[in-house]
MDAnalysis code that builds the backbone (N, CA, C; Angstrom):
import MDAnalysis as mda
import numpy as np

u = mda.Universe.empty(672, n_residues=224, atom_resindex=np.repeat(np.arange(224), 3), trajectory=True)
u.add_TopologyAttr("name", ["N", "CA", "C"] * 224)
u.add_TopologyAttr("resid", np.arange(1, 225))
u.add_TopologyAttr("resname", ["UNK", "UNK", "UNK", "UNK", "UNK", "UNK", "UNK", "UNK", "UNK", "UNK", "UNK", "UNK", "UNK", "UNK", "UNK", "UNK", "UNK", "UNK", "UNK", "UNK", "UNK", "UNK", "UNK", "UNK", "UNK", "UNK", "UNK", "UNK", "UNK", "UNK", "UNK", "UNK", "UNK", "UNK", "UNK", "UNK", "UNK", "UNK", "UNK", "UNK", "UNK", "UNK", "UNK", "UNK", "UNK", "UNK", "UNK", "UNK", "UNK", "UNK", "UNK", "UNK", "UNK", "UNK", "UNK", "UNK", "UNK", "UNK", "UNK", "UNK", "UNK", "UNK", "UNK", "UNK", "UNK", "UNK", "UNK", "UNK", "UNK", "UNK", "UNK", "UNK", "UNK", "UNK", "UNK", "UNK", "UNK", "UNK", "UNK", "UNK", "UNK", "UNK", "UNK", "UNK", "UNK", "UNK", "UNK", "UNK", "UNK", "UNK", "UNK", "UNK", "UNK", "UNK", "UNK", "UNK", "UNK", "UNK", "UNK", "UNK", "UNK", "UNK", "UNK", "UNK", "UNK", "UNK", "UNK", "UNK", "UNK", "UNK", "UNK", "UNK", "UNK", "UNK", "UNK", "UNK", "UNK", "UNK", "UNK", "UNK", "UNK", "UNK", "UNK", "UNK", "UNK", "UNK", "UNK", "UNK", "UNK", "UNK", "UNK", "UNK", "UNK", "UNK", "UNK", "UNK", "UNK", "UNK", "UNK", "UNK", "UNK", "UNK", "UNK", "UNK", "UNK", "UNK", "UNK", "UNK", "UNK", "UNK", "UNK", "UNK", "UNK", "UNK", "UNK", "UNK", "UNK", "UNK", "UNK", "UNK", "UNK", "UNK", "UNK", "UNK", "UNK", "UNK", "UNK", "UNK", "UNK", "UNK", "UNK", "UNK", "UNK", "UNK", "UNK", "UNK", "UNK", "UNK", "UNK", "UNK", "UNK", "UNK", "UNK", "UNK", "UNK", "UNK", "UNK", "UNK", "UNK", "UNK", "UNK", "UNK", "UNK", "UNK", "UNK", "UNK", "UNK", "UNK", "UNK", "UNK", "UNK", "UNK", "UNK", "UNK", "UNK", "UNK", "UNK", "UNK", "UNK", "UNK", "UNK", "UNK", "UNK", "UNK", "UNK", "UNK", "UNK", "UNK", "UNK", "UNK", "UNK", "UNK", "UNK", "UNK"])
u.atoms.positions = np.array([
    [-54.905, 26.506, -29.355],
    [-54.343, 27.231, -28.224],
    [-53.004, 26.587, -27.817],
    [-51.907, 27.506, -27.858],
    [-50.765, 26.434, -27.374],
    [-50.603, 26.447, -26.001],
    [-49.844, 25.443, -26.012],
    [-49.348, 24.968, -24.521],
    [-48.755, 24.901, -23.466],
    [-48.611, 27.006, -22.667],
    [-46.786, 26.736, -22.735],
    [-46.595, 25.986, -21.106],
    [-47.692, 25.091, -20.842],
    [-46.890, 24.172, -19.793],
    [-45.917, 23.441, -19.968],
    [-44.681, 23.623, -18.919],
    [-43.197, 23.186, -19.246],
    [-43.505, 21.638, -17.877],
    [-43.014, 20.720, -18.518],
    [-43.034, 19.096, -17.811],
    [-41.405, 19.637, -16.609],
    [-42.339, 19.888, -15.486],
    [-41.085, 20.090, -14.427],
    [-40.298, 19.092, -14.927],
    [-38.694, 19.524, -14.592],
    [-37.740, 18.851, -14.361],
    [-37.398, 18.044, -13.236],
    [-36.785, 16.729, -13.703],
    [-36.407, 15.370, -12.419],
    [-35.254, 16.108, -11.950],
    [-34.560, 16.353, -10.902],
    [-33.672, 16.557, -10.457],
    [-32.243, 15.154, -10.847],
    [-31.707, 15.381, -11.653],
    [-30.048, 14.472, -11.566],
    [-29.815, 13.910, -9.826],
    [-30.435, 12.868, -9.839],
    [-29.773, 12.153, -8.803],
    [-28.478, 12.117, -8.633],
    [-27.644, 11.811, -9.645],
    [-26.062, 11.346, -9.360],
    [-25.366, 12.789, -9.037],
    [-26.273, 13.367, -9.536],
    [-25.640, 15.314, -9.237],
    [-25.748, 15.630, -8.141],
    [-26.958, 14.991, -7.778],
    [-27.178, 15.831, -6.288],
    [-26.007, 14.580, -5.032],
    [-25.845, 13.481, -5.407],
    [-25.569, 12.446, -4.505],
    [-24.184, 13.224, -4.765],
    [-23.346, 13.735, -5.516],
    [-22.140, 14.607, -5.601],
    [-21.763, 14.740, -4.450],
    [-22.294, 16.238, -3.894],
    [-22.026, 16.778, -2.782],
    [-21.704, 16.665, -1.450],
    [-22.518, 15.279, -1.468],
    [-22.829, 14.434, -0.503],
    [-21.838, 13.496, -0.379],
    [-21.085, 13.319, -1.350],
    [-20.285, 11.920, -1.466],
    [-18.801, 12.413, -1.196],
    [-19.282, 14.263, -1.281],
    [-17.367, 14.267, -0.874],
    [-17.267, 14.361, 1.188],
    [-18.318, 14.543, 1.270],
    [-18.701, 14.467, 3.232],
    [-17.997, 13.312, 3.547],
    [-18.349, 12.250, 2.805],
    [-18.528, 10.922, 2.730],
    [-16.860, 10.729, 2.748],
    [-16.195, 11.321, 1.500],
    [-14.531, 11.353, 1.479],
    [-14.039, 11.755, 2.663],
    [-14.713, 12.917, 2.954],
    [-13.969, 13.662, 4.446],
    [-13.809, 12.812, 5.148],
    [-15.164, 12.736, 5.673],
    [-15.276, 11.754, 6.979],
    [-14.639, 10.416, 6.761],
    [-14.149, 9.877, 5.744],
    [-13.231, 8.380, 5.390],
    [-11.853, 9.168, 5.720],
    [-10.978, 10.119, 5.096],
    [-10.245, 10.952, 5.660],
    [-9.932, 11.030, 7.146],
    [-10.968, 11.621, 7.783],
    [-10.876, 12.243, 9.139],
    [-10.552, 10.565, 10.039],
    [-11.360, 9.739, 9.450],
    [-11.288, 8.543, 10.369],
    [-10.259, 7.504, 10.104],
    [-9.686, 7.926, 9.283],
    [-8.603, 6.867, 9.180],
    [-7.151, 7.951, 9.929],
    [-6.738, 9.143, 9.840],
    [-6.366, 9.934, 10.442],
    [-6.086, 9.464, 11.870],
    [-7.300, 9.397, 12.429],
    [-7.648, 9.624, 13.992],
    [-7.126, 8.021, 14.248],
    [-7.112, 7.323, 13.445],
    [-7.231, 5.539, 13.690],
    [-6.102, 5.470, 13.694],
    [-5.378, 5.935, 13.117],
    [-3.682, 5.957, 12.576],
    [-2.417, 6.887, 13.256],
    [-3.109, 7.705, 13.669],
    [-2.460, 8.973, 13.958],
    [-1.185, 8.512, 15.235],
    [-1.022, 7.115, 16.119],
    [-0.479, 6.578, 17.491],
    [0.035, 5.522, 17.166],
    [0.247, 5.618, 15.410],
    [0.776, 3.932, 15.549],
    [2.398, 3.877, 15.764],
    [2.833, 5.188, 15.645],
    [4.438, 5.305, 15.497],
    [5.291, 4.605, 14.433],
    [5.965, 4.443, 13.909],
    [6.538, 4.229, 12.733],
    [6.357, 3.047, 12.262],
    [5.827, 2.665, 11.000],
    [5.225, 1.829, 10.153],
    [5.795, 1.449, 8.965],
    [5.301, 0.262, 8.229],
    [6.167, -0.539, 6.858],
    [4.945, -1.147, 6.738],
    [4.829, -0.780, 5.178],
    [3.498, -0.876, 4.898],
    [3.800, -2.537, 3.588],
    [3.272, -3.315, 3.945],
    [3.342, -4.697, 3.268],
    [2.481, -4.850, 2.251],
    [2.655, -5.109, 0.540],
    [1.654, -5.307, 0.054],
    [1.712, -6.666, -1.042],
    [1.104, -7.172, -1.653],
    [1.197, -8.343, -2.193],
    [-0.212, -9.184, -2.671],
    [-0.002, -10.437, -3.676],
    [-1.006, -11.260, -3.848],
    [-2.325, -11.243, -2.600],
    [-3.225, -11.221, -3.288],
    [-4.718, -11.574, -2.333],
    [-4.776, -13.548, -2.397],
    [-4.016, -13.370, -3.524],
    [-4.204, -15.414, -4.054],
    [-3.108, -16.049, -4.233],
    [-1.878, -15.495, -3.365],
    [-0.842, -16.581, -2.979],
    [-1.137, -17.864, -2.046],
    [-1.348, -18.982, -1.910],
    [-1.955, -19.506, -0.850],
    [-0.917, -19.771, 0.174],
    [-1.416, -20.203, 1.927],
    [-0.472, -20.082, 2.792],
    [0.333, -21.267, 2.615],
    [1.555, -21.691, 3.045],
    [2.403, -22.200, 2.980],
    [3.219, -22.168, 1.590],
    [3.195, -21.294, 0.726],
    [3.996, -20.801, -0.303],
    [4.952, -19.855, 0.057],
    [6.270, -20.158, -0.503],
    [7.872, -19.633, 0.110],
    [7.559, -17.902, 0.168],
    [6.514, -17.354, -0.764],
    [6.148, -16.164, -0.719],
    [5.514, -15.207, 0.518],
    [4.832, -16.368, 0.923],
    [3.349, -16.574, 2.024],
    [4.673, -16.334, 3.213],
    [5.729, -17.586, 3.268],
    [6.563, -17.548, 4.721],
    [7.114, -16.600, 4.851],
    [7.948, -15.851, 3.481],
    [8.698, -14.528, 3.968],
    [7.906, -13.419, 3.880],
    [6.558, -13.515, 3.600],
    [6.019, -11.870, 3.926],
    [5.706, -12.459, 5.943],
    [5.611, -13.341, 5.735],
    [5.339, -13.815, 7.592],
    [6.546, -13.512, 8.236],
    [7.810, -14.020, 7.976],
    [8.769, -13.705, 8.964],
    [9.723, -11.927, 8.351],
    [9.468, -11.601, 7.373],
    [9.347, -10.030, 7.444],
    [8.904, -9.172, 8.601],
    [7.501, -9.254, 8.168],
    [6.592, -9.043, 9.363],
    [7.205, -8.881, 10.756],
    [7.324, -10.254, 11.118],
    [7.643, -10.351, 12.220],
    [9.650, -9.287, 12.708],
    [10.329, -9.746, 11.968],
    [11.576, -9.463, 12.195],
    [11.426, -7.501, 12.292],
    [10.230, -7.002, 11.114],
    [10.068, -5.711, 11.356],
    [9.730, -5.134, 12.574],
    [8.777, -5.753, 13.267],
    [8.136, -5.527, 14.086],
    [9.227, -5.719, 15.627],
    [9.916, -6.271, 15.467],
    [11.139, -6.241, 16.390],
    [12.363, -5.677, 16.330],
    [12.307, -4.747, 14.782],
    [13.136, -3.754, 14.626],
    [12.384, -2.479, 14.930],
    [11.013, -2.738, 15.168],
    [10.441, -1.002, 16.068],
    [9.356, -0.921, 15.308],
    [8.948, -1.531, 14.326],
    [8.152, -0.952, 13.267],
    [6.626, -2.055, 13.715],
    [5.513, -1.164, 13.472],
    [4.122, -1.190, 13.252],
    [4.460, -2.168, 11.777],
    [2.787, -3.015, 11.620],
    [2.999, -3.644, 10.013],
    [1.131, -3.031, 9.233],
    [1.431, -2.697, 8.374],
    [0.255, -2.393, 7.787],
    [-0.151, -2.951, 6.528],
    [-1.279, -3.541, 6.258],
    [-1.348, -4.505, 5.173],
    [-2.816, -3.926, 4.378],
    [-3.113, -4.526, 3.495],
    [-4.310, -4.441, 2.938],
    [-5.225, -5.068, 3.663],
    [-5.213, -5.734, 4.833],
    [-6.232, -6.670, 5.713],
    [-6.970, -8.145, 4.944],
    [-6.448, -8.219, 3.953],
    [-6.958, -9.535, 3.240],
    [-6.562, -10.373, 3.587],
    [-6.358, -11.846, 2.211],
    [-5.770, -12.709, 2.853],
    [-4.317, -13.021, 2.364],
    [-3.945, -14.230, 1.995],
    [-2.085, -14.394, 1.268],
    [-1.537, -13.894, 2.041],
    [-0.833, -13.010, 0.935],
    [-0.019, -11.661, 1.618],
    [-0.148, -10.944, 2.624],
    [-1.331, -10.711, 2.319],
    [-1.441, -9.087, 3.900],
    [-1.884, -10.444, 4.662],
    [-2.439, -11.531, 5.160],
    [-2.588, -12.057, 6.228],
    [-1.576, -12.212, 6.546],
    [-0.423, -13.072, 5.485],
    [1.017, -13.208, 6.090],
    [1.666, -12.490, 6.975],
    [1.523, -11.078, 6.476],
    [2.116, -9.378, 6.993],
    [2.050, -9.502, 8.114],
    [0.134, -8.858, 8.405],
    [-0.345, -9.463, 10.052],
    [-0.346, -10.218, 10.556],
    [-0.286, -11.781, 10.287],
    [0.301, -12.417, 10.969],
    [1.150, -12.592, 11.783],
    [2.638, -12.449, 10.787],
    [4.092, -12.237, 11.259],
    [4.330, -11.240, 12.318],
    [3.398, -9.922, 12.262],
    [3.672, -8.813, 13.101],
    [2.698, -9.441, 14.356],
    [1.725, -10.474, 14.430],
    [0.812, -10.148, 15.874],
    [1.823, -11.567, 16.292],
    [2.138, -11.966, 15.376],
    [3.500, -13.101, 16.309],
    [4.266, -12.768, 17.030],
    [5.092, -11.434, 16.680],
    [6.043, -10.870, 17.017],
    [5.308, -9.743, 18.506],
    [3.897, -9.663, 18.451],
    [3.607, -8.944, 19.349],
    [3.461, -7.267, 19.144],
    [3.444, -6.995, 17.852],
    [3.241, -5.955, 17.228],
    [2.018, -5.379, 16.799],
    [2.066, -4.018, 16.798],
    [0.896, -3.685, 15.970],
    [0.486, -4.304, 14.501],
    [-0.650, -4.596, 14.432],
    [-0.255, -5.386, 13.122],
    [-2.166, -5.065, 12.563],
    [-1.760, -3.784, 11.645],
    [-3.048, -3.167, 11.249],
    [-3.399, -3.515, 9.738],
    [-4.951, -3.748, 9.429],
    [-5.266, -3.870, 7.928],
    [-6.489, -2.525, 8.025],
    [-6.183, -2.181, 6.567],
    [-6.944, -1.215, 6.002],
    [-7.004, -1.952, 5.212],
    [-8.922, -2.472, 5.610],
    [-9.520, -3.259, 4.811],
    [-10.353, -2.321, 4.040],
    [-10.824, -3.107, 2.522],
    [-11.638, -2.048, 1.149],
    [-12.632, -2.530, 1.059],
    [-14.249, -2.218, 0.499],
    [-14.969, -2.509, 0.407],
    [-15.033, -2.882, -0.650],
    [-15.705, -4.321, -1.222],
    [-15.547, -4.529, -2.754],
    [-16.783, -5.013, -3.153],
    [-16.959, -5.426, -4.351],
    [-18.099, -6.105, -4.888],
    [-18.512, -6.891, -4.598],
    [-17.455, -8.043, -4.387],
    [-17.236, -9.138, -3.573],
    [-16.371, -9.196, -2.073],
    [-17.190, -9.406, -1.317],
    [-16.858, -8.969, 0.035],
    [-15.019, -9.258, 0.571],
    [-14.477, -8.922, 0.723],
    [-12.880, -8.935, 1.645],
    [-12.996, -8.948, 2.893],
    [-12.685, -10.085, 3.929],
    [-13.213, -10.498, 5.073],
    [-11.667, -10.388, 5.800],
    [-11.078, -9.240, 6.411],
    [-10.221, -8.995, 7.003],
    [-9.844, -10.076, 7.747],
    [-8.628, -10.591, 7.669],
    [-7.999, -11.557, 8.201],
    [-7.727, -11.905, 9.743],
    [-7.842, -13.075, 10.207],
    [-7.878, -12.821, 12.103],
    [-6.826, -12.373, 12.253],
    [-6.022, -12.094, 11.747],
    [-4.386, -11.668, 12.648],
    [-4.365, -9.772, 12.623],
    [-5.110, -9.331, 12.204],
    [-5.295, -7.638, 12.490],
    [-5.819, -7.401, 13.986],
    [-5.114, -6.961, 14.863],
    [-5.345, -6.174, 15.976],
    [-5.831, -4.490, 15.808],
    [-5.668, -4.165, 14.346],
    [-6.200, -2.876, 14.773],
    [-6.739, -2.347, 12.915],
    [-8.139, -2.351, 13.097],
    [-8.467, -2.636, 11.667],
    [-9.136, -1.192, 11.133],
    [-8.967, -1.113, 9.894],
    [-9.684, 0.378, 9.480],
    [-10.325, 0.240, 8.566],
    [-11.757, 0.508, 8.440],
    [-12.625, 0.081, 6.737],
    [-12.439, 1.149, 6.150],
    [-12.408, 0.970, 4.771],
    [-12.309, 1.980, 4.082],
    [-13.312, 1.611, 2.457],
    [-13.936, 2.718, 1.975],
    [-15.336, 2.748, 0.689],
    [-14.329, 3.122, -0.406],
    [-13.316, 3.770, 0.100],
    [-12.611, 4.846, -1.495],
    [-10.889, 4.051, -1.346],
    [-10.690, 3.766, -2.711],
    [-9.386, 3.255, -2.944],
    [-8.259, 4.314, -2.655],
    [-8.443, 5.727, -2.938],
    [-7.673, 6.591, -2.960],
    [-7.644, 7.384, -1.498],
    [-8.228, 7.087, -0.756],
    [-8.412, 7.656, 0.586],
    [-7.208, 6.498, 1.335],
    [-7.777, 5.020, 1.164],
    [-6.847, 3.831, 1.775],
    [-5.258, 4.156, 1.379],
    [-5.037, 4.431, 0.052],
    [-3.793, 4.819, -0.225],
    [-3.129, 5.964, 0.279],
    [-3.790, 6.962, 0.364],
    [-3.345, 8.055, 1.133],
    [-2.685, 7.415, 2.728],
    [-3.423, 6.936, 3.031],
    [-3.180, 6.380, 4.185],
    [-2.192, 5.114, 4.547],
    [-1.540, 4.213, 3.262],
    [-0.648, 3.530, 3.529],
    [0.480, 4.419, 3.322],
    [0.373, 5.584, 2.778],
    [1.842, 6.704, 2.486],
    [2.381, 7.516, 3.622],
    [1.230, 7.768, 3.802],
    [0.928, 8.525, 5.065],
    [1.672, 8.447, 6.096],
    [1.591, 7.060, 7.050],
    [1.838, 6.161, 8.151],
    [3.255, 5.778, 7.762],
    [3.601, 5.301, 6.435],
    [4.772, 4.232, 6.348],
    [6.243, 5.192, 5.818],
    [7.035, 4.200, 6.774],
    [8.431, 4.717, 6.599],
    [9.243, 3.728, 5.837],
    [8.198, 2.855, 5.521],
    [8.746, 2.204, 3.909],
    [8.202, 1.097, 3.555],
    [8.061, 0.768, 2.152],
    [7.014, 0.180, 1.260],
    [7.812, -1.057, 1.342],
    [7.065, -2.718, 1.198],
    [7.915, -4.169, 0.655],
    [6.414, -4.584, 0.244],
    [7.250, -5.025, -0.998],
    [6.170, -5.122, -2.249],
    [6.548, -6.391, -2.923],
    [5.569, -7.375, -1.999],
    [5.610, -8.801, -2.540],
    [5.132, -9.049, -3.955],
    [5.136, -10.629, -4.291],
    [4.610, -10.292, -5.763],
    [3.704, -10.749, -5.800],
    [2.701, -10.045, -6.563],
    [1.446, -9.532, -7.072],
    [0.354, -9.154, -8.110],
    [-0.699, -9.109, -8.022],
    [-0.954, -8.422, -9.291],
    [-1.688, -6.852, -9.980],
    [-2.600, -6.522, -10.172],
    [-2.812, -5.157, -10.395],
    [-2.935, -4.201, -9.116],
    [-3.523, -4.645, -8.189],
    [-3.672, -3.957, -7.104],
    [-1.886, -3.724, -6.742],
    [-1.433, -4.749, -6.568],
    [-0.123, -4.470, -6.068],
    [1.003, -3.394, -7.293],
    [0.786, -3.474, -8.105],
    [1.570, -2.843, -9.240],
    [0.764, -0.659, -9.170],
    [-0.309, -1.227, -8.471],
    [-1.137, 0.444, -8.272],
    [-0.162, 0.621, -6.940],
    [0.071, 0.008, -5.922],
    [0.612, 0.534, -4.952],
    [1.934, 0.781, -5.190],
    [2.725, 0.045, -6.180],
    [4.139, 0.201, -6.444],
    [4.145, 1.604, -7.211],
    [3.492, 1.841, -8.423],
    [3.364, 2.369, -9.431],
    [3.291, 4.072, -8.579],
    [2.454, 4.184, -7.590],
    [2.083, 5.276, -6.811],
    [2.919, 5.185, -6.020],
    [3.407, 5.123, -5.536],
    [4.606, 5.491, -4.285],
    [5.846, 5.596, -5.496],
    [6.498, 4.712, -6.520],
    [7.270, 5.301, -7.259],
    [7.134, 7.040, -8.097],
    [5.635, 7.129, -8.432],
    [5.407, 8.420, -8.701],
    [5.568, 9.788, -7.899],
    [5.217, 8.857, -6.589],
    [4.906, 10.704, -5.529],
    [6.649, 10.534, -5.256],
    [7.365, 9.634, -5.246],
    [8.644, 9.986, -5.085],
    [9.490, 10.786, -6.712],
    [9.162, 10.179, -7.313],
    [9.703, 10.752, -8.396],
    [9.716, 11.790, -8.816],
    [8.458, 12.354, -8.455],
    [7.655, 13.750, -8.835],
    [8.115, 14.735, -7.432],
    [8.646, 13.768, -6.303],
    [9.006, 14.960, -5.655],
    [7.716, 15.172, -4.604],
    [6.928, 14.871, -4.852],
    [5.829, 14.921, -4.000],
    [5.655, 14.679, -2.248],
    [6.476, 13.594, -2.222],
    [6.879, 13.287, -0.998],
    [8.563, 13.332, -0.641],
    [8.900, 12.733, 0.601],
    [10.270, 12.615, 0.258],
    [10.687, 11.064, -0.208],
    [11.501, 11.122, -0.116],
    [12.375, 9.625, -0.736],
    [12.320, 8.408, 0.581],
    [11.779, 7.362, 0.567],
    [11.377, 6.390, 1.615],
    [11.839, 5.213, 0.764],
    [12.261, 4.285, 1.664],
    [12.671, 2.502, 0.562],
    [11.315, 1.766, 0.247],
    [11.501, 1.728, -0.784],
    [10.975, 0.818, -1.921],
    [11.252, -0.047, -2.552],
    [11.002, -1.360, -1.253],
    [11.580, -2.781, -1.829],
    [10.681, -3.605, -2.150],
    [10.566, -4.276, -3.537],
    [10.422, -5.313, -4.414],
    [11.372, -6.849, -3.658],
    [10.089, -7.109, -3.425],
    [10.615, -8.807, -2.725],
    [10.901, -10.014, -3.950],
    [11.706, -10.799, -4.311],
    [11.841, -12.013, -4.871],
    [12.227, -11.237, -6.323],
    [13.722, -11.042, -6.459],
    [14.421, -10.802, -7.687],
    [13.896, -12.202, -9.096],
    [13.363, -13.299, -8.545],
    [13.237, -13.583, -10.029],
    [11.351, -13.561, -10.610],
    [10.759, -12.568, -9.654],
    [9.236, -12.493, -9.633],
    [9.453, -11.016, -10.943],
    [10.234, -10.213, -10.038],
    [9.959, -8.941, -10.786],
    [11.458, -8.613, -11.687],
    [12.166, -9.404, -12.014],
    [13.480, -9.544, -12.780],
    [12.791, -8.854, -13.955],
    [11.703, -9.353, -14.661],
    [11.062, -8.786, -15.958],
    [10.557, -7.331, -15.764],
    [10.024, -7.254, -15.018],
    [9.652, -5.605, -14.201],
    [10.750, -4.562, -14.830],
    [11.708, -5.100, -14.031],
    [13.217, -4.517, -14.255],
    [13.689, -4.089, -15.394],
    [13.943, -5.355, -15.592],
    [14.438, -5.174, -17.290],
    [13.357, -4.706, -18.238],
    [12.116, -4.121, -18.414],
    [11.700, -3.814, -19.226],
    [12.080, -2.264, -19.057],
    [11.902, -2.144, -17.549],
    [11.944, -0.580, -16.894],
    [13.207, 0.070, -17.422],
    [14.627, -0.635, -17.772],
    [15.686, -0.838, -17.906],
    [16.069, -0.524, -19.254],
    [14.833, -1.650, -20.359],
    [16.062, -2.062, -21.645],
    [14.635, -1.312, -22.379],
    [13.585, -0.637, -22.502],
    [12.847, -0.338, -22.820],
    [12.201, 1.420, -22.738],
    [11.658, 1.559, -21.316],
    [11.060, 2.640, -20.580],
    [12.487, 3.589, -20.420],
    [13.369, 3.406, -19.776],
    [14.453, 4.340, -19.897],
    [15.630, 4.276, -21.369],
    [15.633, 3.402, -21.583],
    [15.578, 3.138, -23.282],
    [15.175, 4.962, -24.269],
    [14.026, 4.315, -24.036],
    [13.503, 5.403, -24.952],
    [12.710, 6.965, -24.251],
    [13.970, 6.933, -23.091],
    [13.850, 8.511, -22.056],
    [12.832, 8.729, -21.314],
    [11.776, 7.725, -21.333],
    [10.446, 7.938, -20.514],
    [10.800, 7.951, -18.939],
    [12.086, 7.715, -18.328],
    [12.139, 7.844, -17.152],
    [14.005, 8.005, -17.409],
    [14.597, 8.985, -16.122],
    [15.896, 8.778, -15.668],
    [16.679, 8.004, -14.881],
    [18.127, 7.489, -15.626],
    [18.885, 6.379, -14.770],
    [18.472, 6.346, -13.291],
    [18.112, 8.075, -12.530],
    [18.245, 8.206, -11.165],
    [16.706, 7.380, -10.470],
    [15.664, 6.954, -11.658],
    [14.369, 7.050, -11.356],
    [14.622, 5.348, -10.758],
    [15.306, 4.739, -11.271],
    [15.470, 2.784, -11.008],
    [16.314, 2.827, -10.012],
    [16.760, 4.048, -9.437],
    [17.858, 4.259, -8.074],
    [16.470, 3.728, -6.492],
    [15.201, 4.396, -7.216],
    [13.814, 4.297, -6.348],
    [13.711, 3.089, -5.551],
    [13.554, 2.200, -6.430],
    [13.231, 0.762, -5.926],
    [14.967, 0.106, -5.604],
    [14.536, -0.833, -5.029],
    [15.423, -2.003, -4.535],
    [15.021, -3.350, -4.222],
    [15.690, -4.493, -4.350],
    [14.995, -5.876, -4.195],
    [16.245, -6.755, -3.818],
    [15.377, -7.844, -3.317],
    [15.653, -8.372, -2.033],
    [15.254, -9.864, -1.994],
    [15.669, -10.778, -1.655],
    [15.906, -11.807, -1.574],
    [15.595, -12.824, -0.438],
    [15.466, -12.153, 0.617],
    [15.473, -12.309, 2.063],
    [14.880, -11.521, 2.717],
    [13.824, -12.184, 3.929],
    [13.220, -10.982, 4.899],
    [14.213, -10.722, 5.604],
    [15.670, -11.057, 6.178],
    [16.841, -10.133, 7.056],
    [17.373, -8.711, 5.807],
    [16.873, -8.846, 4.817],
    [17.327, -7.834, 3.996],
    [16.800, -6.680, 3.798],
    [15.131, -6.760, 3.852],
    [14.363, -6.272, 4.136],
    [14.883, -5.144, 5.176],
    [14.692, -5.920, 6.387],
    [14.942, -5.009, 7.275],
    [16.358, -4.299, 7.108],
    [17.380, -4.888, 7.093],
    [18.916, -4.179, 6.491],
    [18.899, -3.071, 6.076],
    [18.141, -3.178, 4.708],
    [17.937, -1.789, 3.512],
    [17.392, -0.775, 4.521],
    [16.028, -1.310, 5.340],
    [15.238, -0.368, 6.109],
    [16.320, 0.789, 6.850],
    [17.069, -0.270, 7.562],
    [18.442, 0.376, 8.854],
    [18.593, 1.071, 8.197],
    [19.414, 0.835, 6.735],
    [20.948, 1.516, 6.130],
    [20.071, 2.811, 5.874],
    [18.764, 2.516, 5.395],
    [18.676, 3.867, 4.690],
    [18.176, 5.411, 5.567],
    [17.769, 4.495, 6.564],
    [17.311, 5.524, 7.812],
    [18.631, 6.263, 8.592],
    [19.543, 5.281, 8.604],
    [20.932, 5.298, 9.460],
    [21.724, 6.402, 8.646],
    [21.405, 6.092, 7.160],
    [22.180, 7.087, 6.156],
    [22.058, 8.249, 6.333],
    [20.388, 8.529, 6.234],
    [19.539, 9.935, 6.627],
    [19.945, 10.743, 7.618],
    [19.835, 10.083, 8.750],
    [20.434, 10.442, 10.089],
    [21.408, 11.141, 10.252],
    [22.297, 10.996, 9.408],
    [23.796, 10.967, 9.631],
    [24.018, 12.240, 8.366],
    [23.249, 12.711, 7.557],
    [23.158, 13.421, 7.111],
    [23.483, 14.811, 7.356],
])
């Protein structure tokens, strides 16, 4: 006699957790939005998690920070430590807003004491949305993969047109000198990008420069 009992089917967990997980996006969305939405104009700082403090790197993302924050500007960091502590630091010195959009990781990231105004975030691509979002311009200490995703993406949505054109400064000409020149004698070399595309970035030497580029290029706009 055959058998035609069929062995119900398990339902796909990861299928069903789907649906559920884009709520999950929203609501990371909606709340970083609402968290962000009063900070008024922002410069979003990014850099090493493992520069340690008192490294010449460590002092000028600190007095950046700070000098921004007394040119009008909010500071927004990754909320870690090195770098983005430097960031916030420099900005709650100066008496500034001085916000981290901290990430959830494998290994825990323990937002740094110098954030006055902190935002968690589960999704890498939600946090990024949100340093683009807010900032009226990128300084991009040196770093390593994380920092080269934040460079790499803000050079794209500008390139592509996606957004408009905002400064994109690369801190310490002999960190990312190789950056350059490969981008230079290589990548536009062989047409993968246009002369106008290395017009994007700019670098800098000095946190008074920092802010400078910031002026000129806003002042330029203006005047437009």
């Amino acid at each position: 006699m055959k058998n035609n009992h069929r062995r119900p089917q398990v339902p796909d967990l990861e299928m069903m957790e789907d649906p559920w997980r884009i709520f999950r996006i929203m609501a990371e969305f909606v709340d970083g939005f609402e968290e962000l939405k009063s900070i008024g104009p922002a410069v979003s700082i990014f850099g090493s998690s493992r520069i340690p403090r008192g490294h010449t790197y460590y002092k000028a993302a600190e007095k950046t920070a700070e000098l921004l924050v007394k040119a009008g500007y909010a500071i927004i960091t990754g909320g870690g430590p090195s770098i983005m502590e430097a960031g916030n630091k420099g900005a709650a010195k100066a008496g500034g807003r001085s916000i981290g959009l901290n990430i959830d990781l494998p290994f825990e990231q323990i937002p740094n004491t110098y954030i006055n105004h902190l935002v968690r975030f589960h999704y890498f691509f939600c946090r990024k949305v949100c340093f683009v979002k807010y900032a009226k311009a990128f300084v991009i200490f040196p770093g390593g993969y994380g920092t080269f995703d934040e460079l790499s993406e803000s050079l794209t949505l500008i390139q592509t047109q996606r957004m408009d054109k905002f400064p994109v400064i690369l801190y310490g000409s002999q960190y990312w000198k190789g950056v350059l020149d490969w981008l230079k004698d290589t990548v536009l070399k062989e047409g993968c990008i246009e002369p106008k595309d290395l017009d994007i970035m700019q670098i800098v030497d000095t946190p008074q420069e920092v802010v400078k580029n910031i002026r000129k290029f806003y002042a330029k706009k203006k005047n437009r």
